[in-house]
One Martini backbone bead per residue (centre of mass of N, CA, C, O) as a GRO file, in nm:
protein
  185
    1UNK     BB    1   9.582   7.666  11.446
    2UNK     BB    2   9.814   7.491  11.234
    3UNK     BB    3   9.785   7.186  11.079
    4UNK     BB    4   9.992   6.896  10.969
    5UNK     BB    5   9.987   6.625  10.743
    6UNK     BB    6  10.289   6.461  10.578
    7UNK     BB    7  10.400   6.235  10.319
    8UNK     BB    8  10.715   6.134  10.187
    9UNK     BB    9  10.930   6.037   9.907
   10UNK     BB   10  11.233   5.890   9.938
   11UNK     BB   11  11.495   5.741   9.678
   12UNK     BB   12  11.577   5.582   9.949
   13UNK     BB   13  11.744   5.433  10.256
   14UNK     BB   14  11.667   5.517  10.580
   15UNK     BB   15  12.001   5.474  10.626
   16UNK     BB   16  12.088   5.713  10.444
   17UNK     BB   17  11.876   5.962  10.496
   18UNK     BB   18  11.913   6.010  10.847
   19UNK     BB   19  12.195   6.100  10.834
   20UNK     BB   20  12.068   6.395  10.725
   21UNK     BB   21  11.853   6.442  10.882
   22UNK     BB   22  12.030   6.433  11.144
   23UNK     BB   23  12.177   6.744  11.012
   24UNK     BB   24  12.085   7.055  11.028
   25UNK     BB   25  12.272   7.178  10.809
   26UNK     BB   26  12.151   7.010  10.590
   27UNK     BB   27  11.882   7.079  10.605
   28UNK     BB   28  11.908   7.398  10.557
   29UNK     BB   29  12.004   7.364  10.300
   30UNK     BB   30  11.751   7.242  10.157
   31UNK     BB   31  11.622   7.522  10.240
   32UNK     BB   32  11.520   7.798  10.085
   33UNK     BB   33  11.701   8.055  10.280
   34UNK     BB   34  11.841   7.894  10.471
   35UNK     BB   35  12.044   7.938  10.839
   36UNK     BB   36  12.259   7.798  11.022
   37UNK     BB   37  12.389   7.990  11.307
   38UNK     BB   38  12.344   7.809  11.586
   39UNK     BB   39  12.488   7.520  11.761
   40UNK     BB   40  12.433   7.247  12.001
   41UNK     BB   41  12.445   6.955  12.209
   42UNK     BB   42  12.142   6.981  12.302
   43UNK     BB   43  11.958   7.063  12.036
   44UNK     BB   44  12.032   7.373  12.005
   45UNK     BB   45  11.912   7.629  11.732
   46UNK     BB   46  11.990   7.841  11.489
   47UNK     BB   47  11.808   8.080  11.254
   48UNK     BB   48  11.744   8.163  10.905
   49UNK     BB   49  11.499   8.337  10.691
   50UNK     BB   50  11.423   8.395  10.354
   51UNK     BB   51  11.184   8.562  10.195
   52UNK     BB   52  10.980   8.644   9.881
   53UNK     BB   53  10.802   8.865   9.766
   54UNK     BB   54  10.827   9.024   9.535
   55UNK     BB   55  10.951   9.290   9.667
   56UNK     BB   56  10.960   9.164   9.908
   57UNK     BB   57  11.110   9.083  10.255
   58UNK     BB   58  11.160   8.837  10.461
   59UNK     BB   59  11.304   8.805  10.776
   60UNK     BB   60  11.401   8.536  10.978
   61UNK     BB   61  11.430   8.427  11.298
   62UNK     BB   62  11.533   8.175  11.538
   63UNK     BB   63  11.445   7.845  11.711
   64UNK     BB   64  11.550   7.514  11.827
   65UNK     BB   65  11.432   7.193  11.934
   66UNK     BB   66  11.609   6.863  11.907
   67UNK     BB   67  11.501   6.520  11.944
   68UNK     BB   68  11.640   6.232  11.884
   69UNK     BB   69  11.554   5.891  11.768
   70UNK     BB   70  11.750   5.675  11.614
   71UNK     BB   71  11.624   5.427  11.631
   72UNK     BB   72  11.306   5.537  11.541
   73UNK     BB   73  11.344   5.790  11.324
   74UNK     BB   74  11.328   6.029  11.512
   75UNK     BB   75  11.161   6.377  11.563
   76UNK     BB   76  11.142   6.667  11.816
   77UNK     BB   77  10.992   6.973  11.723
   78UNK     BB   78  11.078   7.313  11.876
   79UNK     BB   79  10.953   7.669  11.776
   80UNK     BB   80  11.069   8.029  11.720
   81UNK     BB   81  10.988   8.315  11.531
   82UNK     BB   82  11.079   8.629  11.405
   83UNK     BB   83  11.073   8.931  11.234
   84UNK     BB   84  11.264   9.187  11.131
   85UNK     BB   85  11.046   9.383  11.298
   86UNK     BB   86  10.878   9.225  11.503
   87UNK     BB   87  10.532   9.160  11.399
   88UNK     BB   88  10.603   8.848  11.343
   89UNK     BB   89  10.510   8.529  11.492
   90UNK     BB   90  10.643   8.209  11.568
   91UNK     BB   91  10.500   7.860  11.692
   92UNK     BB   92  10.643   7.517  11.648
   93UNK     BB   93  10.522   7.174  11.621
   94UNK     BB   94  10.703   6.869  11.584
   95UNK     BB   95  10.722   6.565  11.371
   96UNK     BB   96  11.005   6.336  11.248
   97UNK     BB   97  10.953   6.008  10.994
   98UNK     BB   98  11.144   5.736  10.933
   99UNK     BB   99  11.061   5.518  10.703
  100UNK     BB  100  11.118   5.160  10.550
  101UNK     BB  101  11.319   5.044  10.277
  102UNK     BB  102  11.398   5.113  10.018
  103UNK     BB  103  11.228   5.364  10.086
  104UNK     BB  104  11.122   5.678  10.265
  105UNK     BB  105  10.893   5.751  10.445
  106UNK     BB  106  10.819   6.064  10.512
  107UNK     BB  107  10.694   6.215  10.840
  108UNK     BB  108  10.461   6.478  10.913
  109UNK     BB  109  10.393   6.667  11.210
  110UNK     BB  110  10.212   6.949  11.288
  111UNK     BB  111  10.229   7.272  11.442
  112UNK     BB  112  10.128   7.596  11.401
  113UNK     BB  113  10.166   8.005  11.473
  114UNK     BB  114  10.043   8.315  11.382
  115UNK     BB  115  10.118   8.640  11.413
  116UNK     BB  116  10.052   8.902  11.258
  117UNK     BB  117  10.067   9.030  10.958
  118UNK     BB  118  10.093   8.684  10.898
  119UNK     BB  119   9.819   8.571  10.953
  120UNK     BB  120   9.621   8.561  10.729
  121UNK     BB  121   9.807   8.438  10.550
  122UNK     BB  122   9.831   8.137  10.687
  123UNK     BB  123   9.546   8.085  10.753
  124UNK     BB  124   9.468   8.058  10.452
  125UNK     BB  125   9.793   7.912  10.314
  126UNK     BB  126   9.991   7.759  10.501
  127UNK     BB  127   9.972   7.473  10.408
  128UNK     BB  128  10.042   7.484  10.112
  129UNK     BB  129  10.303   7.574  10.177
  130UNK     BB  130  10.401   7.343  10.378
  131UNK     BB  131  10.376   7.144  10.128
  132UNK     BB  132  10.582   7.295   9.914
  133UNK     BB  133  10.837   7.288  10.113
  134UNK     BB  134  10.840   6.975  10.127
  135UNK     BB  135  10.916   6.944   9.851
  136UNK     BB  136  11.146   7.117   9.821
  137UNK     BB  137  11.321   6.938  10.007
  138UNK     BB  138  11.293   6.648   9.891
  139UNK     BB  139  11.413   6.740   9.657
  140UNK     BB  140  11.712   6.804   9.781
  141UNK     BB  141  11.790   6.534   9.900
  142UNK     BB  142  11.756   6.371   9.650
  143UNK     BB  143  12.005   6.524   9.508
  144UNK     BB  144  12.217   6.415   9.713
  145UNK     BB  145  12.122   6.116   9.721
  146UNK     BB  146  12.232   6.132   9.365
  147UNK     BB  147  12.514   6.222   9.484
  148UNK     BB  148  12.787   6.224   9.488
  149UNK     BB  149  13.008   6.379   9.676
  150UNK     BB  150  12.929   6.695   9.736
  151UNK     BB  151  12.833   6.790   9.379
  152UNK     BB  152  12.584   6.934   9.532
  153UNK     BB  153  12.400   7.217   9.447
  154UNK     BB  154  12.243   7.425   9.670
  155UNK     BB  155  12.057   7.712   9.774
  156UNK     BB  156  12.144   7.845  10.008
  157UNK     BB  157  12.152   8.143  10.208
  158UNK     BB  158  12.148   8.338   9.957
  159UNK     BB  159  11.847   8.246   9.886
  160UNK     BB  160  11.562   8.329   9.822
  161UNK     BB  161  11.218   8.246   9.875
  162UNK     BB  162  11.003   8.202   9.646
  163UNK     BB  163  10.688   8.319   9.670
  164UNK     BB  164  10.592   8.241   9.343
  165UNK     BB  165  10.701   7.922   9.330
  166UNK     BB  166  10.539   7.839   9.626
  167UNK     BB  167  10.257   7.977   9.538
  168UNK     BB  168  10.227   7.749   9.281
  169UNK     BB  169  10.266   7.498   9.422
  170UNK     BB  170  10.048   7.516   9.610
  171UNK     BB  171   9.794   7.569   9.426
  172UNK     BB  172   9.819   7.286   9.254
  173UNK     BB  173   9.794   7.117   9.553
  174UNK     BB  174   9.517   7.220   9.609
  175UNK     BB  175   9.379   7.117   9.322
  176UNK     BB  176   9.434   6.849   9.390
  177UNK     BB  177   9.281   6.820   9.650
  178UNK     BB  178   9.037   6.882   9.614
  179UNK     BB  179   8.992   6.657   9.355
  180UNK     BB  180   9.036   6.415   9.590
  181UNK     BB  181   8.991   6.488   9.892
  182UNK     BB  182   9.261   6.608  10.061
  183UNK     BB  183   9.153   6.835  10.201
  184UNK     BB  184   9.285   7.111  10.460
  185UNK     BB  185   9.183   7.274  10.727
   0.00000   0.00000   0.00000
């Protein structure tokens, strides 16, 4: 089991940043490679992600169930996906909450577990990658909130996250926390 802990600041208040946050098509928009593909008003939805390692690419299909408390701008999230193979399955469970005045602080907190061919990947490098990708999140949230209305063009579920991108700034990160001392085993 793979546990993460991170704050991410998105220079927004967190009234204007929550209702994007807690719309799932939107949040989907802002993660490269991401597409909810069917959701319903109990708070299940579907979805895939499609990831590039060099020449590889990985297809993830998944579900998830989101429970909202939108008084106290919290979310949480139980999911899970297998790979287009189906060789490699994920199972994740997290919170997410916005809080602050002028600006958002967004914490995260969650386990993840992947088991199959993708599992010695996610176990060395896993906390990185998912450090990495939430940087990539929060810059696109960024770039709606500083965006007219809809005039933000993001990547969209016909890009691919690429793994070349994400594991260039996850290793930036692993050496930012080393040499800080806040590196997550």
């Amino acid at each position: 089991m793979i546990s993460i802990r991170e704050e991410i600041t998105i220079a927004a208040p967190p009234e204007t940043v929550w209702p994007l946050l807690s719309d799932p098509a939107v949040v989907a928009s802002c993660i490269p490679g991401a597409a909810l593909t069917k959701g319903d008003d109990s708070g299940a939805y579907q979805g895939t992600m499609r990831i590039k390692f060099g020449p590889t690419v990985a297809q993830f299909r998944g579900e998830a169930k989101l429970v909202y408390d939108h008084t106290s701008r919290r979310c949480s999230i139980e999911g899970r996906g297998i790979d287009g193979r189906g060789a490699s399955r994920a199972n994740a469970t997290g919170i997410v909450e916005a809080s602050g005045t002028d600006t958002t602080l967004l914490k995260v907190e969650g386990n993840f577990h992947v088991t199959g061919p993708l599992e010695t990947f996610a176990n060395a490098g896993g906390v990185h990658l998912a450090r990495a990708l939430l940087a990539e999140f929060a810059a696109n949230v960024a770039k709606l909130m500083a965006a007219p209305d809809g005039e933000t063009e993001l990547p969209g579920d016909d890009a691919a996250l690429s793994g070349g991108k994400i594991l260039s700034r996850a290793a930036a990160l692993w050496v930012r926390d080393k040499f800080s001392g806040k590196e997550t085993k």
